[in-house]
C-alpha positions as CSV (number, residue, x, y, z in Angstrom):
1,X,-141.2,-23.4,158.3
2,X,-141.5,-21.1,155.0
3,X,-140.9,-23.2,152.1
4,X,-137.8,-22.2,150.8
5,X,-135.2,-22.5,147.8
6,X,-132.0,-20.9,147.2
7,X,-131.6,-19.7,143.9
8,X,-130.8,-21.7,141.0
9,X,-128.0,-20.6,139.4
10,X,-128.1,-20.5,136.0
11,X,-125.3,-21.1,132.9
12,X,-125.3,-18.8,129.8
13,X,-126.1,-22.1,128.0
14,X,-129.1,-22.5,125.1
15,X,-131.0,-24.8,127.5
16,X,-131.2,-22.2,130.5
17,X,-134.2,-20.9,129.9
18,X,-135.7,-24.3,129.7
19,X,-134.1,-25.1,132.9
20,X,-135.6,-22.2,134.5
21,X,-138.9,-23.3,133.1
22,X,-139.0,-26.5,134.6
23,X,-137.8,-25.2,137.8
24,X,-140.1,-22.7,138.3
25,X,-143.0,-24.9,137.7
26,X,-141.6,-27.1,140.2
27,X,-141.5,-24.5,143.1
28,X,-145.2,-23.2,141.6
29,X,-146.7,-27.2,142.1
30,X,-144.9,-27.4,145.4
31,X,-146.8,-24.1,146.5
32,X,-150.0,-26.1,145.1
33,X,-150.3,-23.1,142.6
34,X,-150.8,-25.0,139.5
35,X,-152.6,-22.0,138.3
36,X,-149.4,-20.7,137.5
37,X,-147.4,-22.3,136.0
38,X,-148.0,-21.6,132.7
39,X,-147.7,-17.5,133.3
40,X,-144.6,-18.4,135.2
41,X,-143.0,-20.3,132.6
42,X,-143.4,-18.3,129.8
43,X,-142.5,-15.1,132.2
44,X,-139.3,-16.9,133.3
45,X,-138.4,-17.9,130.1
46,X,-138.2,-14.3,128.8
47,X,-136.1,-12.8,131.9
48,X,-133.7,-15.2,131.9
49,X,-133.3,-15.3,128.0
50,X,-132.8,-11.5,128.3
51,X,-130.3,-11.7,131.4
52,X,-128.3,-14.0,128.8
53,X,-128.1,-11.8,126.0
54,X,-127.9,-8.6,127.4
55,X,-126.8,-8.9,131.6
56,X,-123.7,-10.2,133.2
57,X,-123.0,-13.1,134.9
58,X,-124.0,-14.7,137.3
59,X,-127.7,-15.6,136.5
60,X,-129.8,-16.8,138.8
61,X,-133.6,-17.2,139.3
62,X,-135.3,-17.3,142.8
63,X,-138.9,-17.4,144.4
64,X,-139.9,-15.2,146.8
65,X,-142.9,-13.7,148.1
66,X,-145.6,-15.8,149.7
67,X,-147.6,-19.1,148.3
68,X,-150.6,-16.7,148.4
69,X,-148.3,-14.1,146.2
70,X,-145.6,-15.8,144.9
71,X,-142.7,-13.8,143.2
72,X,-139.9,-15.3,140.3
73,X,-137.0,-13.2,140.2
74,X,-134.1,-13.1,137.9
75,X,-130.5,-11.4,138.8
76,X,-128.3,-10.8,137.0
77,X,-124.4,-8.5,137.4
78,X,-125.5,-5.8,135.1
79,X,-126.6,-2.2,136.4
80,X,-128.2,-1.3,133.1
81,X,-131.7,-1.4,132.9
82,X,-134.6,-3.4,131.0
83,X,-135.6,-2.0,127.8
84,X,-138.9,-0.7,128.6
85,X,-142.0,-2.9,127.2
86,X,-143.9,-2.1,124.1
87,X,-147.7,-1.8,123.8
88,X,-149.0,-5.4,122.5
89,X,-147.9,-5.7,118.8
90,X,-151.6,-6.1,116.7
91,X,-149.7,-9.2,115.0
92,X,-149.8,-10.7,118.3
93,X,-153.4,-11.0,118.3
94,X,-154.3,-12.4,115.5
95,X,-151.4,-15.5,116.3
96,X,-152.8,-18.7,118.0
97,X,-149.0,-19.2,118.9
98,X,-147.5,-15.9,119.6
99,X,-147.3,-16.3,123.2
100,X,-145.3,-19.7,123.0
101,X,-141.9,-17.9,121.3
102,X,-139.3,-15.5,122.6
103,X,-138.1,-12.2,121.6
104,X,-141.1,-10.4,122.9
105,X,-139.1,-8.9,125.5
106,X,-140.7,-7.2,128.8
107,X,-144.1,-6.9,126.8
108,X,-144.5,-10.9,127.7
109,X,-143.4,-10.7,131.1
110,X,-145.8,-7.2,131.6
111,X,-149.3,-9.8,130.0
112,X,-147.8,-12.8,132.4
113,X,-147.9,-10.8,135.5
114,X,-150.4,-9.3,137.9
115,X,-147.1,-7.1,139.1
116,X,-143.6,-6.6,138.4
117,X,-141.1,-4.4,138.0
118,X,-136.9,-4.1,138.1
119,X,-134.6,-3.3,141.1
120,X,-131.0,-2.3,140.3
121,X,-128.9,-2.3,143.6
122,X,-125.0,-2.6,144.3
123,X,-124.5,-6.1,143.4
124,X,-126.4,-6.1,140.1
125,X,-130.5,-5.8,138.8
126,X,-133.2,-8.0,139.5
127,X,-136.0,-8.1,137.3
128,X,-138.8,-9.9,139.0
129,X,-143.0,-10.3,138.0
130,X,-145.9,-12.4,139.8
131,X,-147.6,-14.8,137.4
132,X,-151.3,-14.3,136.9
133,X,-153.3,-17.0,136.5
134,X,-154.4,-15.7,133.0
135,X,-152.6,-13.8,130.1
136,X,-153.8,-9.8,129.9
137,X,-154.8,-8.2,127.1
138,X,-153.1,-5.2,127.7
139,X,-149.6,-5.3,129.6
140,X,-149.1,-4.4,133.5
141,X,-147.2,-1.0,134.0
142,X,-143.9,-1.6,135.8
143,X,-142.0,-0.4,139.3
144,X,-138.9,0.5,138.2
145,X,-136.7,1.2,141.5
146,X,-132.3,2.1,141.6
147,X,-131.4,1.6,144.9
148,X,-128.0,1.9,144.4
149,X,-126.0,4.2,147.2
150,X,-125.8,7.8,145.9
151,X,-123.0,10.4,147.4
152,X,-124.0,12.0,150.2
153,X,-122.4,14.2,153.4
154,X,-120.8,12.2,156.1
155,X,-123.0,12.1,159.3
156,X,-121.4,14.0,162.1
157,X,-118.5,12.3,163.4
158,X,-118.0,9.6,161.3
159,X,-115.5,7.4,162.1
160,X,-113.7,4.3,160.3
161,X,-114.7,0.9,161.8
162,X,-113.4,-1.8,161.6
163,X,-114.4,-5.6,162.7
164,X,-111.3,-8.3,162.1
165,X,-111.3,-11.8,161.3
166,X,-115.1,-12.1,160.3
167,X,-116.3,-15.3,159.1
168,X,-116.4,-14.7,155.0
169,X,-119.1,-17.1,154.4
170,X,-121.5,-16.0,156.9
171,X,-120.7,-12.5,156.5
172,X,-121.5,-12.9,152.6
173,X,-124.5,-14.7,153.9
174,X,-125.8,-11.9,156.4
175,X,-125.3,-9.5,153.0
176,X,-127.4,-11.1,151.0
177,X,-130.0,-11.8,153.4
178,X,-130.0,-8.2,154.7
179,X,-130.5,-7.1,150.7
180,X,-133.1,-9.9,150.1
181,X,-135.2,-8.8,153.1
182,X,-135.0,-5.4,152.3
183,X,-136.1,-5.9,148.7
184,X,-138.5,-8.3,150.2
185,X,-140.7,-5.9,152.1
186,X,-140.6,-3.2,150.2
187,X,-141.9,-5.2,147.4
188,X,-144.7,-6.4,149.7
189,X,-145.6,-3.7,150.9
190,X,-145.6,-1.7,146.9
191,X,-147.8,-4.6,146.0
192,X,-149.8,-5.8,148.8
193,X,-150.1,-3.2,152.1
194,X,-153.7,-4.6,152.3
195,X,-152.5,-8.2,152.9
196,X,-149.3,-7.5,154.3
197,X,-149.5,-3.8,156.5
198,X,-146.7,-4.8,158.7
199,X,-144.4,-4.6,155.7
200,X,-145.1,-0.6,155.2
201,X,-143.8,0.0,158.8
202,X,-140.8,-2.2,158.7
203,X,-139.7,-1.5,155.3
204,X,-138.3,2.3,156.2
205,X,-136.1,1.0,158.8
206,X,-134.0,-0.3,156.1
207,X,-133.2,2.8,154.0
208,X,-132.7,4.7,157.3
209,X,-130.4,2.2,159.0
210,X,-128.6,2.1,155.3
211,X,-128.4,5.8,155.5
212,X,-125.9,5.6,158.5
213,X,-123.1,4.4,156.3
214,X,-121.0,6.1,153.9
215,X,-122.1,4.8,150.2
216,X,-118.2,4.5,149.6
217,X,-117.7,2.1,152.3
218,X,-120.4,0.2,152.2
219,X,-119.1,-0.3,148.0
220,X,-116.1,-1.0,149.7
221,X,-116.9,-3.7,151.9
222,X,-119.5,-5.1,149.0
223,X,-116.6,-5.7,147.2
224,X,-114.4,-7.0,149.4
225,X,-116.9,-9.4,151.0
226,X,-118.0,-11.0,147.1
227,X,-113.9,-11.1,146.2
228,X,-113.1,-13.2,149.4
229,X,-115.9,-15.0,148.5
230,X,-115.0,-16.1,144.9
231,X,-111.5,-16.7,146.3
232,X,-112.7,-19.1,149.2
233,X,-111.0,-17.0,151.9
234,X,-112.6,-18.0,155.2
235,X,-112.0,-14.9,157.1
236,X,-111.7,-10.7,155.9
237,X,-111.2,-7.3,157.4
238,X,-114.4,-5.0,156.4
239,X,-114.2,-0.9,157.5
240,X,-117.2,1.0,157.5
241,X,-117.9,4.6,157.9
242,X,-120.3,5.4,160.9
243,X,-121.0,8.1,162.9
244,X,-121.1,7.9,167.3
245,X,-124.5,9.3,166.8
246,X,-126.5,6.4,165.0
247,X,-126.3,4.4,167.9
248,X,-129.6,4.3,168.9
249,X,-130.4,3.7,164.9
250,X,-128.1,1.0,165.2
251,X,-130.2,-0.3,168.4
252,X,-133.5,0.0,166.9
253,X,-132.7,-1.6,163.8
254,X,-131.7,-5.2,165.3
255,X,-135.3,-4.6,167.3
256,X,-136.5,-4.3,163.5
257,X,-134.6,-7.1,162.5
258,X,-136.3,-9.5,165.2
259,X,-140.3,-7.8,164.0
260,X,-138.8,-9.3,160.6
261,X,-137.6,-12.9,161.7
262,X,-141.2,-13.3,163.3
263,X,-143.2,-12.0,159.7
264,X,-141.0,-14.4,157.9
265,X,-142.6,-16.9,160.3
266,X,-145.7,-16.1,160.9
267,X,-146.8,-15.1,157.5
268,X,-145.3,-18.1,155.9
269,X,-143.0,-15.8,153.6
270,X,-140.9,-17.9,151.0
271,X,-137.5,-16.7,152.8
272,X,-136.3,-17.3,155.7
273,X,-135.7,-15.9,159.3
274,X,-131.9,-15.0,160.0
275,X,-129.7,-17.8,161.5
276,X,-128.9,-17.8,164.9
277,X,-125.1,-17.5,163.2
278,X,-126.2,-15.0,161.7
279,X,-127.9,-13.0,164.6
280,X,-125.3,-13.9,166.7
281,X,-122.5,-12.0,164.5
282,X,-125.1,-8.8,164.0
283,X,-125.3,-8.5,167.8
284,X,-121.5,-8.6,167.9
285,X,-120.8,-5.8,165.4
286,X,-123.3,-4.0,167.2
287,X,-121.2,-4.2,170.5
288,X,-117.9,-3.5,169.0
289,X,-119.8,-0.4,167.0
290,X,-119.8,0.8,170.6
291,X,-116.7,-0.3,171.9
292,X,-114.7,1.2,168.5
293,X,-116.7,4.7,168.7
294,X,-116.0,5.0,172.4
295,X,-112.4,5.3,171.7
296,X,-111.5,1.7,172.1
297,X,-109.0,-0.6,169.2
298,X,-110.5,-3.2,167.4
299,X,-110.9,-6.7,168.5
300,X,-111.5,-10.1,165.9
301,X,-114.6,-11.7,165.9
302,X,-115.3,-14.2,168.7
303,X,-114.0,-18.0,167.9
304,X,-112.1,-16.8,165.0
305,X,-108.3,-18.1,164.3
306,X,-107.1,-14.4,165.2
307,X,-108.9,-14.5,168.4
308,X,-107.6,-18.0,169.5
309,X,-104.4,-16.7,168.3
310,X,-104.6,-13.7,170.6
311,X,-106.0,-15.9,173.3
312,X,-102.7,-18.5,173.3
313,X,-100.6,-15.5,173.0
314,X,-101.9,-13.7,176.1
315,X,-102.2,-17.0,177.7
């Protein structure tokens, strides 16, 4: 099993940063990378200080990636982007200590790290780096990526549909895995093709299965999902646009899905596999995908209260 911990969510507090430091270097022993500590403190330390002073809440720091390439990221709510680093300051050089204080922005994180870069998506921006085992001399250009939905034409016959009475937790849960996964091999396969090749095929699947869905809905059902979340509501209504003909997109993409369970396995990546709760309500929405677009009304999710409800009723 991958070694795995969910993120640590962070308060806007003085002492988060340091809690970030000594978590990190936790996760970095545990992977028996003591190499890296050091970069991945002092990395850390500046993303989440910046998340603080300039992002939105909620903060949280994760690691990702694999023990042989392991990843620290730090989200934040904010859509604005990192102030682009510097070139080394000369000052810095001649300053036995100027590595051990903050306020050096992205220009740290960019000597700390043999990669790393900044994702905004939907829910917020991730900044993320890979320690090195050494501090540079010169800073590591960035991959700066926006992957939030843009406009776009509705796919030919697009359609409203609609799945009742899903679990909110595990929906929420299936979310944030799909968008961890997806930012997961793309990532992998930016930085490491060589290592990882797998991820270059898999990692297109995800913008063209995303591609079936209006960008308005799938904002929609974003924000619906994370407000039934923060209000503790155990089951939601989400719509999505699709169209009849992404079917057999639809099809190949849980085949994807099950190519990615196995990598996450079998190359020992720091996430995990889906759930079988999770797969489970995946191969459901698939069928009543097919069942809504072939003219029939919607039904609620299997073992929900609205289905027993239904059941006793017709009973």
């Amino acid at each position: 099993m991958p070694l795995n911990r969910d993120a640590l969510a962070l308060d806007t507090s003085p002492r988060a940063a340091a809690v970030a430091r000594r978590w990190v270097a936790s996760v970095c022993r545990d992977l028996g990378r003591e190499d890296l500590v050091h970069s991945a403190e002092l990395g850390v330390s500046e993303l989440v200080t910046n998340a603080i002073l300039h992002g939105k809440e909620p903060v949280d720091v994760r690691v990702r990636g694999t023990a042989a390439h392991p990843r620290i990221e730090v989200f934040d709510a904010s859509h604005c982007p990192p102030t682009l680093p510097l070139a080394r300051p000369a000052e810095w050089a001649n300053s036995n200590h100027g590595l051990e204080t903050y306020g050096r922005g992205l220009t740290l994180v960019a000597l700390t790290a043999t990669t790393w870069g900044t994702t905004i998506e939907e829910s917020g921006k991730v900044v993320w780096f890979e320690p090195a085992g050494d501090i540079a001399d010169e800073p590591v250009l960035g991959v700066f990526e926006d992957l939030k939905p843009v406009p776009g034409a509705p796919l030919p016959g697009s359609r409203p549909i609609r799945f009742e009475a899903l679990d909110a937790r595990l929906f929420h849960s299936m979310l944030t895995h799909y968008s961890n996964l997806r930012r997961e091999l793309r990532l992998l396969s930016i930085s490491h093709t060589v290592d990882y090749p797998v991820t270059h095929e898999l990692s297109p699947h995800f913008l063209h299965f995303q591609g079936q869905f209006s960008p308005r809905s799938l904002r929609d059902s974003i924000r619906v999902t994370q407000e039934a979340h923060a209000r503790g509501d155990d089951e939601i209504d989400v719509v999505l646009e699709a169209s009849p003909l992404s079917a057999d997109v639809f099809r190949d993409f849980l085949d994807t899905l099950d190519v990615a369970d196995q990598f996450c396995t079998s190359q020992q990546l720091l996430s995990l596999a889906r759930t079988p709760e999770q797969k489970a309500l995946m191969a459901w929405m698939f069928e009543e995908f097919l069942r809504q677009t072939s003219g029939h009304p919607p039904t609620p999710c299997p073992h929900s209260r609205r289905a027993r409800a239904q059941l006793t009723s017709h009973g």
